[in-house]
N, C-alpha and C positions, 0 to 999 in steps of 0.2 A: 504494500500500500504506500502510494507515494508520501502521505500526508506523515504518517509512521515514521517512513525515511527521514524525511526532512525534520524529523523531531531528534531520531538519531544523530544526524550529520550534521546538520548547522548546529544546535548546541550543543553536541559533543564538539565542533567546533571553536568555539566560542571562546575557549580556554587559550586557542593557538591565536585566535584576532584580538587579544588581549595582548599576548605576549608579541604581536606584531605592532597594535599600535601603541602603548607605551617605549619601544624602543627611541623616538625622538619627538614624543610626544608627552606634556608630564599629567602623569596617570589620574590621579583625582580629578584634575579638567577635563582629558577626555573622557573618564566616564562619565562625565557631569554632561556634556554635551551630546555623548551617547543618549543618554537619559531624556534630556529635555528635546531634542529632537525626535525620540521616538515617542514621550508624552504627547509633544504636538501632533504627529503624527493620527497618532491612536485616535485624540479625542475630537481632531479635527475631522477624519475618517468619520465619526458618529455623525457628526451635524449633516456631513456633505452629503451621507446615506442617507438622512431625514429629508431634504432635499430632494434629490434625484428622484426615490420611491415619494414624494409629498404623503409624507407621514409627519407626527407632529413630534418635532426636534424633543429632546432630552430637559426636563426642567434645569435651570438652573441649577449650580452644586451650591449648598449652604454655606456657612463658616463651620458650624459641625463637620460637614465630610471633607470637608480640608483639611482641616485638625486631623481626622481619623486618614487621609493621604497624605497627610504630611510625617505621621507618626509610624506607619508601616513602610512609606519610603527610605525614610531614617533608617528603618532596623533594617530593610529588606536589599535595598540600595548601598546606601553610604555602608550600613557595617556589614550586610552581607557580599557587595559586590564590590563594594570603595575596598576594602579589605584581601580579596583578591587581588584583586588589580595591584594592589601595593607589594601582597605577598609574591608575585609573579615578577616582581625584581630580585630576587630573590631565591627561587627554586624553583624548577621546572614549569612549564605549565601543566605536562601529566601529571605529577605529583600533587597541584591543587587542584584537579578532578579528582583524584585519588582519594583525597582526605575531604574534597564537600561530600562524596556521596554516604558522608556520614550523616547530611541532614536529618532523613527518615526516622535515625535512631535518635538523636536530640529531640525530634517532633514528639515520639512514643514516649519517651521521657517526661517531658515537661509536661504533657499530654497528663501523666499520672499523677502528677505531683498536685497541678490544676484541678484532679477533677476528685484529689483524694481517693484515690483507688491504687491498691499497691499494683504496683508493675508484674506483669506474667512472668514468664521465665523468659519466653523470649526477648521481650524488652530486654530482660537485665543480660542476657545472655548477649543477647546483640551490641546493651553498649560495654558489655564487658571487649567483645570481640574487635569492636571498632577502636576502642583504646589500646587495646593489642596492636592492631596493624599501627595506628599514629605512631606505637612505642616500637615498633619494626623500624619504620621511618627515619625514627631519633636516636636507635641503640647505636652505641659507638661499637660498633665491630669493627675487628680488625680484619683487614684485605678487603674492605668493604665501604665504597664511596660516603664521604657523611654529606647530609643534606642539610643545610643551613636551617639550624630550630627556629631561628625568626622568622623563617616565611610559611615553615608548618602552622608556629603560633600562629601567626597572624592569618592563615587561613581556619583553623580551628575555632577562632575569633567569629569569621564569618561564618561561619555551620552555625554556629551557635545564635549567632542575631540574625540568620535567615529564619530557623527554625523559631523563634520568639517572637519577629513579627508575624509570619504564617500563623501562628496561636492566636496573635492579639485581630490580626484582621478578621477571624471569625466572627465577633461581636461587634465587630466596628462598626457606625452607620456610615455607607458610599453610598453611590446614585445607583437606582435602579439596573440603568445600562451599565453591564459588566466591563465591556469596553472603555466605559466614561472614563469608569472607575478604574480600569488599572489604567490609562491615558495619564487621569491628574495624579496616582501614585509615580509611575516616572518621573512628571513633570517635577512632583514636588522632592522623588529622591532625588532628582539631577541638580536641583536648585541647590540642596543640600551642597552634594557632592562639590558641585562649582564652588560655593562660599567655605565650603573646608579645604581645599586645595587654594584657594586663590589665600588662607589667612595663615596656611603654610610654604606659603611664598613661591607657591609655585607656577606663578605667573612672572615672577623676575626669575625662572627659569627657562623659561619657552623661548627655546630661538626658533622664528620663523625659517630664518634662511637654511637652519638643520634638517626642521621639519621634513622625513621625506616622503615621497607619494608610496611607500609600503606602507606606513602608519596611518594617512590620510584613506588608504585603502581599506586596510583593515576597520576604522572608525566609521565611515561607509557602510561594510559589510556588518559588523555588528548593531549598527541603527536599525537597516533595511532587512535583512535575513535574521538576522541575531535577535530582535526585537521586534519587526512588524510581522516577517512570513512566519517563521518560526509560532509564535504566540496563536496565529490565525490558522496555523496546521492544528496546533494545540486546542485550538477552540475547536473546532469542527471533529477533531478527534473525538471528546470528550462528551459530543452531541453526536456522537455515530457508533461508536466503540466501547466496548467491555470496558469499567476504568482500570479494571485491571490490565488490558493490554496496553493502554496509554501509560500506566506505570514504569514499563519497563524498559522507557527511555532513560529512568536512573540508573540502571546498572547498565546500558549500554553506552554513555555519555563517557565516562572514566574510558576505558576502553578505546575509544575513537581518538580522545583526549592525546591520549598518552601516545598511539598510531601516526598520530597528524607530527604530534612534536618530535615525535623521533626523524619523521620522515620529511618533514620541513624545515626545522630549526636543528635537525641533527642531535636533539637530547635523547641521551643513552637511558634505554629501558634497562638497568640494572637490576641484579638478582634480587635486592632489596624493596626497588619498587614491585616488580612483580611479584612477590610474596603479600607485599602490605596490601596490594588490588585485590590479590585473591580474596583475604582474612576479612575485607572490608566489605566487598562486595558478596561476600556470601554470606555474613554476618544481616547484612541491611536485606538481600532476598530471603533468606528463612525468617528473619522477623516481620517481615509486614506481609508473607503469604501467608505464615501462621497467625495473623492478627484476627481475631475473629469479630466477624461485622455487628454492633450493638442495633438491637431493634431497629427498625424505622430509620434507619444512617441510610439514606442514597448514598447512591453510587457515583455522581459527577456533582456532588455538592458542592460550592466554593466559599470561600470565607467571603464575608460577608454581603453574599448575594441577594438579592431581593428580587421580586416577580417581576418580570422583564413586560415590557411594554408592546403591544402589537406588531409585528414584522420590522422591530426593530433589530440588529444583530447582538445576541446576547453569547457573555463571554464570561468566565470566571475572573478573580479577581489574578494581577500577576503575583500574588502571596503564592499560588501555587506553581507559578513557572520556575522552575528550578535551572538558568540559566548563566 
């Protein structure tokens, strides 16, 4: 299924057009500008659709659902994805595919803690396993490449604020249209992401004249595939498809990840990464296939979605694009 694929390949991509364009581009700006060009994107897309079909455009977003886009942008963007992006100066880009696709097990986690219910076994099993592979990662073996702890941290960083705002947008009140709604979450993670990169001076960094068009390429691609097609495969999947086979672009993303960069940027899949992928990635599929569905839980429900409006195009919130 194409739509399938492109949820595979582009953002398992995604990892290598990070690592292409911060090479002379400085990283909290571009993903800032990643962001807010595909917020505009997204939510301008809604209106133009209302339009086109003359259906009646999207109300208004209040200052509540801004607050509540501003606050999941925060965790989901700047600390989920600003955090990458930083961590990928750092240490491979396989390697932080490697270590997000421990989201799942932070979500089951936090998931427990939130709803007071002790955790299964698999939960605890999972984040036991997932800790394992990160300590794969970081063991100082000898004959055995080390991988810089500060960019694991600082990816483990974002697992962790991807999976907390994911949490918090369940409850959060957005706009009806799911598209609006992750449109002004972009927007408002981008907004972030620019004013925390520009207050670490990372604008008296940017030289234009450096800037090259691999960077300016890859910032392109991850706007337009990375963030509009991708999403919009995502959305039609999730309205066509088992969710469980739309799930299983999490463990195929690491994977692609780690392919693209060996095969592009020339980083070495070493014994050590391939161990920690396995540990990881089989840890996060036995816990969430053994997760069992509570009552009444749909199957494509998104955080904080609301009953979508007539032949408007209705889309999950991006809490759940794992990108």
């Amino acid at each position: 299924m194409i739509a399938l694929l492109i949820l595979y390949v582009v953002w398992g991509s995604t990892y290598l057009g990070i690592a292409l364009m911060i090479e002379t581009l400085p990283p909290l700006l571009a993903a800032g500008a990643r962001y807010l060009s595909a917020g505009l994107l997204l939510a301008g897309g809604v209106y133009l659709w209302a339009r086109l079909h003359r259906t009646d455009a999207p109300a208004r977003p209040t200052r509540r659902q801004w607050r509540s886009a501003l606050i999941i942008g925060t965790l989901l963007l700047m600390g989920g994805n600003g955090f990458v992006v930083l961590a990928e100066q750092f240490i491979p880009s396989g390697v932080a595919a490697v270590v997000i696709a421990t989201v799942p097990i932070w979500l089951a986690v936090f998931d427990a803690v939130l709803t007071r219910r002790r955790p299964g076994r698999l939960v605890i099993g999972g984040l036991a396993a997932g800790l394992v592979g990160v300590g794969i990662l970081l063991a100082p073996v000898e004959g055995l490449d080390r991988i810089n702890p500060l960019g694991v941290g600082l990816v483990c960083v974002a697992a962790i604020s991807w999976a907390a705002g994911s949490l918090y947008a369940r409850g959060a009140e957005m706009p009806r249209s799911g598209l609006l709604g992750s449109g002004m979450e972009m927007f408002a993670g981008g907004l972030v992401l620019a004013i925390v990169g520009t207050l670490l001076g990372e604008f008296g960094q940017l030289d234009l004249a450096a800037v090259s068009l691999r960077s300016v390429g890859a910032l392109a691609y991850l706007v337009v595939f990375g963030s509009v097609v991708a999403f919009s495969a995502y959305v039609w999947l999730l309205n066509n498809v088992p969710v469980s086979t739309v799930g299983t672009y999490a463990y195929v993303n690491p994977i692609v990840a780690v392919a693209l960069g060996a095969m592009v940027l020339s980083e070495p899949i070493t014994l050590r990464t391939a161990v920690a992928a396995v540990v990881i990635i089989a840890a996060v599929i036995a816990m969430v296939s053994g997760r069992p569905r509570q009552a009444g839980e749909p199957a494509t429900e998104a955080p904080g979605r609301r009953e979508p409006s007539s032949r408007e195009p209705e889309a999950p919130s991006v809490a759940r694009a794992l990108d």
